[in-house]
C-alpha atoms as an extended CHARMM CRD file, in Angstrom:
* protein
*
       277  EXT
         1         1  UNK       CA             76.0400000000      106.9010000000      101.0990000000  PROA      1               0.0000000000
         2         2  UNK       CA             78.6860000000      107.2940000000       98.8040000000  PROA      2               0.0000000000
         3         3  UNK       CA             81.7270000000      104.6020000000       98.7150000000  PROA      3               0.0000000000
         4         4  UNK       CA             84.4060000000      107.6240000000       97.9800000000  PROA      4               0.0000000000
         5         5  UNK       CA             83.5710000000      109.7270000000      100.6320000000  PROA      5               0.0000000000
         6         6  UNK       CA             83.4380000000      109.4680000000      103.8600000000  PROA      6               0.0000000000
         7         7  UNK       CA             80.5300000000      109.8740000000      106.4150000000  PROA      7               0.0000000000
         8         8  UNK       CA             80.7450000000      109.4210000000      110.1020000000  PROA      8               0.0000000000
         9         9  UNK       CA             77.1460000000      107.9100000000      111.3130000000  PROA      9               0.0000000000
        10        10  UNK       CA             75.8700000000      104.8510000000      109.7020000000  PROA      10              0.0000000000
        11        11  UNK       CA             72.7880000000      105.1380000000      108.2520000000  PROA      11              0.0000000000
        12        12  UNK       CA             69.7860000000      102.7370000000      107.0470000000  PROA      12              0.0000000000
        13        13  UNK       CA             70.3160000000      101.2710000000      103.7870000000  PROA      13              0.0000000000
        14        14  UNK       CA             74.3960000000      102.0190000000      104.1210000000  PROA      14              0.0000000000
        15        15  UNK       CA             77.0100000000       98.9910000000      103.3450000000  PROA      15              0.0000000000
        16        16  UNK       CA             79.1730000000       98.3100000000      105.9600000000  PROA      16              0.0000000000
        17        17  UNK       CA             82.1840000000       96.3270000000      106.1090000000  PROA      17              0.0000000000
        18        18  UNK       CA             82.0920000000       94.1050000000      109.2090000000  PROA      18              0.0000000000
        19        19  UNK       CA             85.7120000000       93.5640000000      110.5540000000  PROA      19              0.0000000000
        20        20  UNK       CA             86.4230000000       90.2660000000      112.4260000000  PROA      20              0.0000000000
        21        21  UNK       CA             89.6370000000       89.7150000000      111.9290000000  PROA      21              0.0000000000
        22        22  UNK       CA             91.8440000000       89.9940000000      108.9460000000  PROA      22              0.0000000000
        23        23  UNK       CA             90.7050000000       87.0530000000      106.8780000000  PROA      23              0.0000000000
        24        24  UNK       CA             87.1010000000       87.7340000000      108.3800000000  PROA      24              0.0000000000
        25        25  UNK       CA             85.2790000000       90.7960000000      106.8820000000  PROA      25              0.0000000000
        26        26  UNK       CA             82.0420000000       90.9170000000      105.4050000000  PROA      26              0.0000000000
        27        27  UNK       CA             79.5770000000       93.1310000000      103.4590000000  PROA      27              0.0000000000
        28        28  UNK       CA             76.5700000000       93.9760000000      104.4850000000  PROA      28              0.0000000000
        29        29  UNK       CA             73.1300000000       96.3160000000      103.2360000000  PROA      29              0.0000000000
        30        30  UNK       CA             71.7860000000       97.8760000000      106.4680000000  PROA      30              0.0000000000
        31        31  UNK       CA             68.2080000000       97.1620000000      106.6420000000  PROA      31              0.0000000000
        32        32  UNK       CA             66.1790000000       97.5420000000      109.7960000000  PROA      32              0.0000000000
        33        33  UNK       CA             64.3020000000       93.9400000000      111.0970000000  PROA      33              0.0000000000
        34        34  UNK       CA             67.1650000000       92.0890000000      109.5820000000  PROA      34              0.0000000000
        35        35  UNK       CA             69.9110000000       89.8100000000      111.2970000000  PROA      35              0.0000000000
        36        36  UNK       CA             73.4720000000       88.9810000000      110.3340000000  PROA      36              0.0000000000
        37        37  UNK       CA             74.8180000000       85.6070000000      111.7260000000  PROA      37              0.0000000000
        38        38  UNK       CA             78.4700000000       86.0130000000      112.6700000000  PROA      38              0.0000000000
        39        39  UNK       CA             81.1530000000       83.8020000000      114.4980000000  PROA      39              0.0000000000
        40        40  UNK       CA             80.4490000000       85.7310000000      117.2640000000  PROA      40              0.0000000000
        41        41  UNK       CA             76.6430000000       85.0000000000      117.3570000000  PROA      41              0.0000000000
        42        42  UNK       CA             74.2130000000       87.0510000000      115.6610000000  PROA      42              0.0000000000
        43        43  UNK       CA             74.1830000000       90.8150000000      114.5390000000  PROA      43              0.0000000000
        44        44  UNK       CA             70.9040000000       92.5290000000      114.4980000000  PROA      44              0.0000000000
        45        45  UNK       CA             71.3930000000       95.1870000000      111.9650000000  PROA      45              0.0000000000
        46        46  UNK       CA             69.2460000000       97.8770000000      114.1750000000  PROA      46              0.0000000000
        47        47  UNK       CA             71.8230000000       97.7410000000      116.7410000000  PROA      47              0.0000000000
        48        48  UNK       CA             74.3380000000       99.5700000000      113.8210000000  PROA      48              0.0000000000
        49        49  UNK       CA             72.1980000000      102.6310000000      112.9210000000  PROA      49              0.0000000000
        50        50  UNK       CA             73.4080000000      105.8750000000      114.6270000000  PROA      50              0.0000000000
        51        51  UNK       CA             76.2940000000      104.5620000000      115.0990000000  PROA      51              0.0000000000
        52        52  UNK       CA             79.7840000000      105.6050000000      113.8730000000  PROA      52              0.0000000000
        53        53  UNK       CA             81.7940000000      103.9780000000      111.5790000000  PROA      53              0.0000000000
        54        54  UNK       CA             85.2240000000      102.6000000000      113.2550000000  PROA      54              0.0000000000
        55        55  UNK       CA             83.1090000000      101.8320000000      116.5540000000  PROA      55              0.0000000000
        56        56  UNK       CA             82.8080000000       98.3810000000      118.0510000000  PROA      56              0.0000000000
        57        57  UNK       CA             79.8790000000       96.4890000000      118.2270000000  PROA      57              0.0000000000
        58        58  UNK       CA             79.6090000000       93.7990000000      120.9210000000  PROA      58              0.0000000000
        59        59  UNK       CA             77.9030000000       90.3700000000      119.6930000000  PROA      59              0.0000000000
        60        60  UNK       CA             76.8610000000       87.5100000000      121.8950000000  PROA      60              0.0000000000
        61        61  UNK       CA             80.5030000000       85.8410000000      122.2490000000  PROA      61              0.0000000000
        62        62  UNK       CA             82.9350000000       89.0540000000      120.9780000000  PROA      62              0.0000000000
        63        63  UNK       CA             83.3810000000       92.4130000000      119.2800000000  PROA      63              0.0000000000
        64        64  UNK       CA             83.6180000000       93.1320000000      115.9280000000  PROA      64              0.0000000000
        65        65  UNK       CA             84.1610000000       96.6310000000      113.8880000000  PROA      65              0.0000000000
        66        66  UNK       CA             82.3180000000       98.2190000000      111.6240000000  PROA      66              0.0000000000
        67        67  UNK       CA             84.4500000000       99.9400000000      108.4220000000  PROA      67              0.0000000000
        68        68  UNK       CA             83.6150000000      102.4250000000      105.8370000000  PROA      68              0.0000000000
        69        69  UNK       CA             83.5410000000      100.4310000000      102.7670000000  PROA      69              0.0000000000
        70        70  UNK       CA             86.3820000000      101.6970000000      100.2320000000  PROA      70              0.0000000000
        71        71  UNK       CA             87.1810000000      100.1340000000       96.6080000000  PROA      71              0.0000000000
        72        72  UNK       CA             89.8590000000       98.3700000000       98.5000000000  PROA      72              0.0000000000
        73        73  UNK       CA             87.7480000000       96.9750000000      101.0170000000  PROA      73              0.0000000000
        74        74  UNK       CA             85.2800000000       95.9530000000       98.7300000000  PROA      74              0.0000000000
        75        75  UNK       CA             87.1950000000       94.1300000000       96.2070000000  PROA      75              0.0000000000
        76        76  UNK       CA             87.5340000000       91.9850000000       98.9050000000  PROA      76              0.0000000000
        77        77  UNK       CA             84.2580000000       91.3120000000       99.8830000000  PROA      77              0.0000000000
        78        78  UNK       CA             82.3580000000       91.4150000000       96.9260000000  PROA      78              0.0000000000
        79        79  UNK       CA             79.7510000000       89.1070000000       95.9820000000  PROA      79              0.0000000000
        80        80  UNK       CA             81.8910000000       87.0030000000       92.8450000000  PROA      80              0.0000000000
        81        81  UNK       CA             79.9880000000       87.3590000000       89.6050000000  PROA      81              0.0000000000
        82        82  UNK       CA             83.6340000000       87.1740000000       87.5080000000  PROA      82              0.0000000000
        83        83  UNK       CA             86.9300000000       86.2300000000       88.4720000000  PROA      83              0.0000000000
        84        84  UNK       CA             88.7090000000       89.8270000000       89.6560000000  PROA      84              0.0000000000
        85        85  UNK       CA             91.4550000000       91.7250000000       89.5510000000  PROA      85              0.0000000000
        86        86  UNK       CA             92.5000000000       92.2880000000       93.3160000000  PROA      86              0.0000000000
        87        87  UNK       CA             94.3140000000       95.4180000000       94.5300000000  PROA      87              0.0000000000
        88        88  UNK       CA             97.9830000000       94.7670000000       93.5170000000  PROA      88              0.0000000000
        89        89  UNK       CA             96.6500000000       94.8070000000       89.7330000000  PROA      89              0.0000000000
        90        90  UNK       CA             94.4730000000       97.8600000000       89.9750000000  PROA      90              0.0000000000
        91        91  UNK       CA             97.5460000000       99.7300000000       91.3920000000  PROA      91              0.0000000000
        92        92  UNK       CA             98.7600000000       98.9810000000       88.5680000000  PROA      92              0.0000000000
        93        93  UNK       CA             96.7020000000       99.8330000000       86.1120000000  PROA      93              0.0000000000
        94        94  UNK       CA             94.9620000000      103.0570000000       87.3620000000  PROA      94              0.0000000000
        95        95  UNK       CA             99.2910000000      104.3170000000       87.5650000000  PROA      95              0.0000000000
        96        96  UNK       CA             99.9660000000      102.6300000000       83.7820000000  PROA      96              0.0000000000
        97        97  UNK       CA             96.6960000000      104.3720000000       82.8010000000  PROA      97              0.0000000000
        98        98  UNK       CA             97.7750000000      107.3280000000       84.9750000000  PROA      98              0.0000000000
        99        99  UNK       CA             93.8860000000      108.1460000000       85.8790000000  PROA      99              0.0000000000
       100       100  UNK       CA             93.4680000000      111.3820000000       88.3390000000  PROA      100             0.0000000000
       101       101  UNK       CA             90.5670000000      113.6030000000       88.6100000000  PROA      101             0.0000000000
       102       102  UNK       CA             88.8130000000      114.5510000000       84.7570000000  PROA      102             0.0000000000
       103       103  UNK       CA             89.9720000000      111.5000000000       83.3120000000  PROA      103             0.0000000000
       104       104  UNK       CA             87.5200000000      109.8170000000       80.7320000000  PROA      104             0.0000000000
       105       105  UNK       CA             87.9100000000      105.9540000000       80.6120000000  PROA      105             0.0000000000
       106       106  UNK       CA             86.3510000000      102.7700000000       78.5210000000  PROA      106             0.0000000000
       107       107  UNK       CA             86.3790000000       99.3640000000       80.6490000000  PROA      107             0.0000000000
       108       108  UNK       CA             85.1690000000       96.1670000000       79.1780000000  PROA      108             0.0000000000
       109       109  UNK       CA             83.8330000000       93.6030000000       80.6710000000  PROA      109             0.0000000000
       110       110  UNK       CA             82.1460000000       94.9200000000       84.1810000000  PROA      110             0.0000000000
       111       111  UNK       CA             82.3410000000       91.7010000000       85.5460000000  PROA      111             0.0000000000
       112       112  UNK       CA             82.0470000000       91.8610000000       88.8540000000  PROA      112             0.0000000000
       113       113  UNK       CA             82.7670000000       95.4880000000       88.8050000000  PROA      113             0.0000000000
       114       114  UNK       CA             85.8620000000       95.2610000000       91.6150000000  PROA      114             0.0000000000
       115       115  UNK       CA             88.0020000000       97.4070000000       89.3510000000  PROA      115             0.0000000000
       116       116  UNK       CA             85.3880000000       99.8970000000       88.1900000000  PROA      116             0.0000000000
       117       117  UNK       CA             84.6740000000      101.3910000000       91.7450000000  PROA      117             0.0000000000
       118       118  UNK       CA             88.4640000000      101.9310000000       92.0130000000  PROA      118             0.0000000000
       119       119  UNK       CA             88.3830000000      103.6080000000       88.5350000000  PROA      119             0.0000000000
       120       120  UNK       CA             85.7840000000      105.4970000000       89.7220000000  PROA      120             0.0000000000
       121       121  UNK       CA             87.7480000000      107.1310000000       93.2740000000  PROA      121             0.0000000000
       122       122  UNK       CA             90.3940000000      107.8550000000       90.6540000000  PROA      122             0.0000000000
       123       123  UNK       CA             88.9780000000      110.1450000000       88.3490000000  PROA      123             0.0000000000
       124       124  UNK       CA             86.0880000000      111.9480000000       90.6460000000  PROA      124             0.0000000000
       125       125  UNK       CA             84.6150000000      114.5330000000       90.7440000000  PROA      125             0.0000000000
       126       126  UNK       CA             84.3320000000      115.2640000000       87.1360000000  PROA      126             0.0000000000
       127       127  UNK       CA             85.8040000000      112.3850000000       85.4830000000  PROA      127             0.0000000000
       128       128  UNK       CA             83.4210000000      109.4330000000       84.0350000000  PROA      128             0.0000000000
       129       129  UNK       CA             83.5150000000      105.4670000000       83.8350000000  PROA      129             0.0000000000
       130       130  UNK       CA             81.5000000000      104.1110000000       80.4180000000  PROA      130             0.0000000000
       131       131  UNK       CA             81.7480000000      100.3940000000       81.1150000000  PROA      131             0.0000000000
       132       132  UNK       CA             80.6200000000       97.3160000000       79.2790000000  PROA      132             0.0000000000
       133       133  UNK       CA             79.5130000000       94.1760000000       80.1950000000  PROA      133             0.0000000000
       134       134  UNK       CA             77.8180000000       91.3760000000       76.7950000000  PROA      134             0.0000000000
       135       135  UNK       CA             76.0890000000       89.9320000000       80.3790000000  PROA      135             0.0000000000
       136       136  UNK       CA             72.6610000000       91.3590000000       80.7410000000  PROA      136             0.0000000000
       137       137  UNK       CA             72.2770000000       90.4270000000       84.5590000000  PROA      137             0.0000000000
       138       138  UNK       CA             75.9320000000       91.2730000000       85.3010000000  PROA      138             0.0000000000
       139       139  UNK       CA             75.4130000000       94.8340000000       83.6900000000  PROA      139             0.0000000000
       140       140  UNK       CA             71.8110000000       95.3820000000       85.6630000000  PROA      140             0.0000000000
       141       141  UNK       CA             73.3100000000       94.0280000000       88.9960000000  PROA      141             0.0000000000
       142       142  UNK       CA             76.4090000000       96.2480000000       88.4930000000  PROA      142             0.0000000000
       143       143  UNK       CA             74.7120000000       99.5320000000       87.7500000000  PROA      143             0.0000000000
       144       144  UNK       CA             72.1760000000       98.6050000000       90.7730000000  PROA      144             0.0000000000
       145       145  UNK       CA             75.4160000000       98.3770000000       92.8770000000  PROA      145             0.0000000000
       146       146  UNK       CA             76.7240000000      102.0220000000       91.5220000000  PROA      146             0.0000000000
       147       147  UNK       CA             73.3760000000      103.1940000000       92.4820000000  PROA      147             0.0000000000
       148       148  UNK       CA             73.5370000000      101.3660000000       96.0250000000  PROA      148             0.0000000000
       149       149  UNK       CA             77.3890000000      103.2920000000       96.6340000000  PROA      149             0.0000000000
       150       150  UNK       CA             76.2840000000      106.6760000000       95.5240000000  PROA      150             0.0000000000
       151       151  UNK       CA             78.5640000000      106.7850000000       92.5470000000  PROA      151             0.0000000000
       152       152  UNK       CA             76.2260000000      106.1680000000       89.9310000000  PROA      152             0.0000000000
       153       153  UNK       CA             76.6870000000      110.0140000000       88.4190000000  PROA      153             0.0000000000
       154       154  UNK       CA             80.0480000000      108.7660000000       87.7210000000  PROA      154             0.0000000000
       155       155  UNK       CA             79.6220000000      105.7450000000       85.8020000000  PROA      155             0.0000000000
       156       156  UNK       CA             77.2890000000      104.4240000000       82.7800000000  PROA      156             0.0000000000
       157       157  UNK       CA             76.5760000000      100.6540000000       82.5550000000  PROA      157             0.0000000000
       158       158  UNK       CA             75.9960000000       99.3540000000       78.8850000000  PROA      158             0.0000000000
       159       159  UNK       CA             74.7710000000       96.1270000000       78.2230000000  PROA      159             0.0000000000
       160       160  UNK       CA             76.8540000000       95.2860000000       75.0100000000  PROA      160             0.0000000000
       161       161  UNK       CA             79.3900000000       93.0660000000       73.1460000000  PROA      161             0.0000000000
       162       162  UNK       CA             82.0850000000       95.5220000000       72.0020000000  PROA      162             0.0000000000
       163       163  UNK       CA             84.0230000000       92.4460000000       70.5150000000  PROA      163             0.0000000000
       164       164  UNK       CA             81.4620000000       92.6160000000       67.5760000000  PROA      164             0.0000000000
       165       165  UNK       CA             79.3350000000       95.8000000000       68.0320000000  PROA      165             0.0000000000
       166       166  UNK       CA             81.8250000000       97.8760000000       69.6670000000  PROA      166             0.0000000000
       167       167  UNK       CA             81.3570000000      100.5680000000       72.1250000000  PROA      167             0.0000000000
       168       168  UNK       CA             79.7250000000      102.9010000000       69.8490000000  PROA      168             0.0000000000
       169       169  UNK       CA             81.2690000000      106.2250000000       71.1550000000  PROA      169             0.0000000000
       170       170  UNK       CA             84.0360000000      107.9340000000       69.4720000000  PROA      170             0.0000000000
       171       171  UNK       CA             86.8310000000      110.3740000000       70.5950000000  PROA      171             0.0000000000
       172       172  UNK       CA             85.6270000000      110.7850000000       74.2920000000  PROA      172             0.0000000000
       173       173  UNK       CA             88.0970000000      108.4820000000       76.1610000000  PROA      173             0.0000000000
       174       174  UNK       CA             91.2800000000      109.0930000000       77.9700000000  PROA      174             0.0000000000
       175       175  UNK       CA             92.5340000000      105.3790000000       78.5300000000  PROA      175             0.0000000000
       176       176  UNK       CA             90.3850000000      102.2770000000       77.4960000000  PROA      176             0.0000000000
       177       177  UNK       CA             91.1620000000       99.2270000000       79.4890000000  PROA      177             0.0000000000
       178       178  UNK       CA             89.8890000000       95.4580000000       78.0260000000  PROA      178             0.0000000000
       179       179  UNK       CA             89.3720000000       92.6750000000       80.4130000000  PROA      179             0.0000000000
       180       180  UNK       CA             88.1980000000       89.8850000000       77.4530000000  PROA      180             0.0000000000
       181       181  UNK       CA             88.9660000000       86.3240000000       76.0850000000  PROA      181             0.0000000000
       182       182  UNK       CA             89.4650000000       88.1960000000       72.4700000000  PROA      182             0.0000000000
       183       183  UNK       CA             90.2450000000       91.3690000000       73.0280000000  PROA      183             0.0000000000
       184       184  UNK       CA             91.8920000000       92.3230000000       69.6910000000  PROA      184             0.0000000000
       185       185  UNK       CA             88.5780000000       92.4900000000       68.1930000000  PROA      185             0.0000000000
       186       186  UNK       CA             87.6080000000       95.0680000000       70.2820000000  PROA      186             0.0000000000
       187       187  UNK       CA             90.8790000000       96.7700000000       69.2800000000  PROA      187             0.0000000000
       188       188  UNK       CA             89.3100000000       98.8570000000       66.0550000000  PROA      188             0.0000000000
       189       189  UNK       CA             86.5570000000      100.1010000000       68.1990000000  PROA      189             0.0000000000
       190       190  UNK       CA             88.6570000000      101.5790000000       71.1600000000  PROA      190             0.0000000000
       191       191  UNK       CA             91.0560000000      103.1730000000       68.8560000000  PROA      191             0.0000000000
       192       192  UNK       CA             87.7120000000      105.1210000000       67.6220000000  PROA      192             0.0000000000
       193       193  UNK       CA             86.4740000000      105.3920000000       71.4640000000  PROA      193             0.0000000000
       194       194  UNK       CA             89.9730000000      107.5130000000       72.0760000000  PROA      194             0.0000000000
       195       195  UNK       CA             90.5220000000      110.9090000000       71.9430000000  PROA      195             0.0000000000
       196       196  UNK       CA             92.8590000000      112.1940000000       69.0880000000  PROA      196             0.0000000000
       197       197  UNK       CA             95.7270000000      112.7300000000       70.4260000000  PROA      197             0.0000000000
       198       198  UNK       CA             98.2010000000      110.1340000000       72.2310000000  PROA      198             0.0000000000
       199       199  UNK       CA             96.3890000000      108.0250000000       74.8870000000  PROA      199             0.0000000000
       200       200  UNK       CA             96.4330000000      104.3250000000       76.4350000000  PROA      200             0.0000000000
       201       201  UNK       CA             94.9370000000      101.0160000000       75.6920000000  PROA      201             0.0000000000
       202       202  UNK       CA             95.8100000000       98.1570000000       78.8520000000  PROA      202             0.0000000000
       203       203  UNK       CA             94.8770000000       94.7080000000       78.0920000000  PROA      203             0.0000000000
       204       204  UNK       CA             93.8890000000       92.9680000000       81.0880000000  PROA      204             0.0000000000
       205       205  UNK       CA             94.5610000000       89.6000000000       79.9440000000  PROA      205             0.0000000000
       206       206  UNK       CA             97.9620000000       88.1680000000       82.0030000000  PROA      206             0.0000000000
       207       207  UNK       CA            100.4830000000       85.6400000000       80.7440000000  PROA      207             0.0000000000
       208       208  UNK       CA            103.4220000000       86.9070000000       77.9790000000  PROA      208             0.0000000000
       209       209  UNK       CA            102.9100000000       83.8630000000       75.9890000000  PROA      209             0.0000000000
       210       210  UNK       CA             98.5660000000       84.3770000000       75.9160000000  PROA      210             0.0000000000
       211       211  UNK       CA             99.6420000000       87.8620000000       74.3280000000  PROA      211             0.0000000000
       212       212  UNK       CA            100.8790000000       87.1790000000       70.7580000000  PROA      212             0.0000000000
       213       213  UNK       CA             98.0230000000       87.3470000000       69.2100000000  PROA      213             0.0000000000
       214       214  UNK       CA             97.0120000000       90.3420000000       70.6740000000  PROA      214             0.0000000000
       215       215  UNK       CA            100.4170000000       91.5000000000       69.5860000000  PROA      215             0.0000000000
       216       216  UNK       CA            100.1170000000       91.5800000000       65.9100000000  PROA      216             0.0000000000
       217       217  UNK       CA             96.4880000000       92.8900000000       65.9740000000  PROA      217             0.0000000000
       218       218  UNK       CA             98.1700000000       96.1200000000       67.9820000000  PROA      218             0.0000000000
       219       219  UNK       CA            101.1330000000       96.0980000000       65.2720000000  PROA      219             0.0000000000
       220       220  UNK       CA             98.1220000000       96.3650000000       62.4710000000  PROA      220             0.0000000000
       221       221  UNK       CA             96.7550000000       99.2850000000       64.8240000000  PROA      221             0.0000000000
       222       222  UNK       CA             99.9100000000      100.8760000000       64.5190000000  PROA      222             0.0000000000
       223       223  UNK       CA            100.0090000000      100.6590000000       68.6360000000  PROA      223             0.0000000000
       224       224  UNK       CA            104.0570000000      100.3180000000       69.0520000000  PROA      224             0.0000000000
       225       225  UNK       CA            104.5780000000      101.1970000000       72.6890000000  PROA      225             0.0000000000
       226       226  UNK       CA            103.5830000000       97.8740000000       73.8450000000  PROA      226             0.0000000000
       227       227  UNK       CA            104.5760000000       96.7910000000       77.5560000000  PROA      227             0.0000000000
       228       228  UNK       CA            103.9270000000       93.8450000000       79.5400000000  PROA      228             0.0000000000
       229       229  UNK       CA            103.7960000000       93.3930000000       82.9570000000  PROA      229             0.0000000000
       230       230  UNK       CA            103.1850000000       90.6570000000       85.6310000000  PROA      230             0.0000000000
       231       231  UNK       CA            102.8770000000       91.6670000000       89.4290000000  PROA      231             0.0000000000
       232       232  UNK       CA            102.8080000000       88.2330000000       90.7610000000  PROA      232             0.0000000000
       233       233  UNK       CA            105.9730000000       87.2730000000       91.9700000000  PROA      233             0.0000000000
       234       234  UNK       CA            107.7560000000       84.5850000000       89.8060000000  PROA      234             0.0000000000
       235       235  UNK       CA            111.5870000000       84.1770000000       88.2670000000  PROA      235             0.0000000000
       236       236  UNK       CA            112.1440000000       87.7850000000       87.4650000000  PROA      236             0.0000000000
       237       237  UNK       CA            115.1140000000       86.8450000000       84.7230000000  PROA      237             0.0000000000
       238       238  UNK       CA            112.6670000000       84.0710000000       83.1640000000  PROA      238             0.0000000000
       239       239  UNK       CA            109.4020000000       86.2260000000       82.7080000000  PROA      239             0.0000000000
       240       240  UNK       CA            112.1500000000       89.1050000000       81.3970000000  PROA      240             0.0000000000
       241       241  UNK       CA            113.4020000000       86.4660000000       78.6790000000  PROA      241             0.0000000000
       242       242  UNK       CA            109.9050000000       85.9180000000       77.7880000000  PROA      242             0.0000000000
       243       243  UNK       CA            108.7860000000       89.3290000000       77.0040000000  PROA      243             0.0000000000
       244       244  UNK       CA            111.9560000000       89.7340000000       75.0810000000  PROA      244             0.0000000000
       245       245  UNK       CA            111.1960000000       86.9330000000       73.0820000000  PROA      245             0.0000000000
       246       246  UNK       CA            107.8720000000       87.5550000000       71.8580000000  PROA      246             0.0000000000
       247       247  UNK       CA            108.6020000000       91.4130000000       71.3600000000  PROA      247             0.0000000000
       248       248  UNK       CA            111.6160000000       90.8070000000       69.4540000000  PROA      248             0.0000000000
       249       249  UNK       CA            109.7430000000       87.8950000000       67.4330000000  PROA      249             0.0000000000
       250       250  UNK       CA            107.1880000000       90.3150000000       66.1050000000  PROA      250             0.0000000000
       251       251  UNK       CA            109.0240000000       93.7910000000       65.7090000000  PROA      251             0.0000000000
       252       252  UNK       CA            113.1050000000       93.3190000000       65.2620000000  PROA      252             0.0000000000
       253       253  UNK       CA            114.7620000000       91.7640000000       62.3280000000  PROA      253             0.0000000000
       254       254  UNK       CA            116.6130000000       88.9190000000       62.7290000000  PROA      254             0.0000000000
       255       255  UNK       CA            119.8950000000       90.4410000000       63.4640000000  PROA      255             0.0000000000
       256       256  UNK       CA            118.8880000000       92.8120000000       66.0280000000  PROA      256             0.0000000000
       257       257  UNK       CA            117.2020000000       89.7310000000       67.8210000000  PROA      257             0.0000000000
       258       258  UNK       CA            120.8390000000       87.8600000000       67.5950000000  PROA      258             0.0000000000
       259       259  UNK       CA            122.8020000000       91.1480000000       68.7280000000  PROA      259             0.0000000000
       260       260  UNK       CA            120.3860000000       91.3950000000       72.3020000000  PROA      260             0.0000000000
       261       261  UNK       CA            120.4170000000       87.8740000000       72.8730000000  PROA      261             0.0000000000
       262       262  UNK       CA            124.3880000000       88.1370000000       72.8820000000  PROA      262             0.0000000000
       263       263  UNK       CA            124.2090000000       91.1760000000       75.3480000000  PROA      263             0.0000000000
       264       264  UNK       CA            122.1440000000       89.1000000000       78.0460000000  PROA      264             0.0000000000
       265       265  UNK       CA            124.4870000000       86.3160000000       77.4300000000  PROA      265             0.0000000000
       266       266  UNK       CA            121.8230000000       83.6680000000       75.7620000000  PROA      266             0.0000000000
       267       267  UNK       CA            121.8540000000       81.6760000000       72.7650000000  PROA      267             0.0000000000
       268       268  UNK       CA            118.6950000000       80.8960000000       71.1290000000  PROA      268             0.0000000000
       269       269  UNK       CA            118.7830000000       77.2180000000       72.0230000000  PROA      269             0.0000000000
       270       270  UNK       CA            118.0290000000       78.8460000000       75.5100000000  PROA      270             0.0000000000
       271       271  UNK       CA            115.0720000000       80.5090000000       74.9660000000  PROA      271             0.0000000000
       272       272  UNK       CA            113.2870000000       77.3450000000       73.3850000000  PROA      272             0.0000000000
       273       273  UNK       CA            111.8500000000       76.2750000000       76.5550000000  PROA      273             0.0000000000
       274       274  UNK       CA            109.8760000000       79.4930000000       77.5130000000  PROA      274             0.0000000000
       275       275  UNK       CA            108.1150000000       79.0400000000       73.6250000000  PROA      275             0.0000000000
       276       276  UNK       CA            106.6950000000       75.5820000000       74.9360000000  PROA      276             0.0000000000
       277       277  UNK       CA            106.2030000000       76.7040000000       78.2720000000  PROA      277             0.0000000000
């Protein structure tokens, strides 16, 4: 099967998403012999192949459906190898990154791999994924999940620390995006991995204050478009104070800093508790 398109009759060896409700879904590997164990009593998975996907299936004490799995759905039902990024991040990167079909992108770290299959719908057919993971049995059970989702011809899993070997390809990528506890030493490496010409590098590290670091190591890089952005919802006017802050701290002289302070209408006794925050 292949996660980004869509076939009609499920199929041995096919995941399905089993729909219970909306905080009850699960994924499972179709395999003939083999029972599921539901709230509704048990699920033999013989009684799903040849039939379609959206159908219901009646168990012992109730119904459930059976879904097509999607990135969406999966990120959702994954087995946890890594703490994810959930759909209302990877909105927002794939659009920052502005992936579409043909796009060539760098990830690092795999993890769990919940943002590389969306990655992946964005930039088929003739787009590719190189993604890294320093995790040896992370990077083998992600690329035997690629292989599992028919999407494998899309992707290539490297087992590698980037942070202080690097990726080791040069002017191939289209957007690199770094998921790591240090990722300004990967910095040097992805400017290298990008193509020559103007591209994008998204940190997937949240929290303004976390970023200052990474800040002066993109300054060095000569990187000077530099946003940040938070999608969980918190004080809007505190978390805009804060990125004001530590971008003017770094870039602006100190009478530019004074001038935009004045035009918000705050003194720089007020932004003392957001640097201890």
């Amino acid at each position: 099967m292949n996660f980004c398109k869509y076939k009609e009759i499920i199929e041995e060896g096919d995941t399905v998403i089993l729909y219970l409700g909306f905080n009850n879904m699960h994924a499972i590997t179709v395999k003939k012999g083999e029972t599921f164990q539901t709230r509704y009593g048990a699920l033999r998975h013989s009684d799903l192949i040849g039939i379609k996907f959206g159908g219901k299936v009646q168990c012992p004490k109730g119904y459930l459906i059976t879904l097509h799995p999607t990135p969406e759905l999966w990120t959702v039902n994954l087995p946890h190898r890594t703490q994810i990024l959930y759909t209302t991040d990877i909105s927002l990167v794939t659009m920052q990154l502005e992936l579409r079909p043909g796009s060539v992108v760098v990830e690092s770290g795999t993890g769990s791999g919940s943002l590389s299959h969306a990655i992946i719908r964005s930039i088929m057919p003739v787009g590719h994924l190189y993604t890294f993971e320093f995790h040896p049995q992370r990077a083998a059970l992600a690329e035997q999940e690629f292989q599992n989702h028919g999407i494998s011809q899309y992707v290539t899993v490297a087992h590698r620390d980037v942070c202080s070997d690097g990726f080791g390809i040069e002017n191939v990528a289209d957007a690199v995006f770094l998921d790591l506890p240090c990722p300004w030493l990967a910095l040097p490496s992805a400017k290298k991995a990008l193509k020559q010409q103007e591209c994008d590098i998204l940190d997937g590290i949240f929290g303004i204050l976390g970023h200052s670091r990474l800040f002066v190591h993109l300054d060095i890089q000569d990187y000077w478009y530099i946003w940040t952005f938070k999608t969980i919802g918190t004080s809007g006017h505190s978390r805009l104070l804060e990125f004001i802050w530590n971008i003017l701290y770094f870039w602006t002289c100190e009478r530019t800093f004074r001038i935009i302070l004045d035009l918000i209408h705050f003194t720089e006794e007020d932004c003392v508790p957001f640097l201890h925050a």
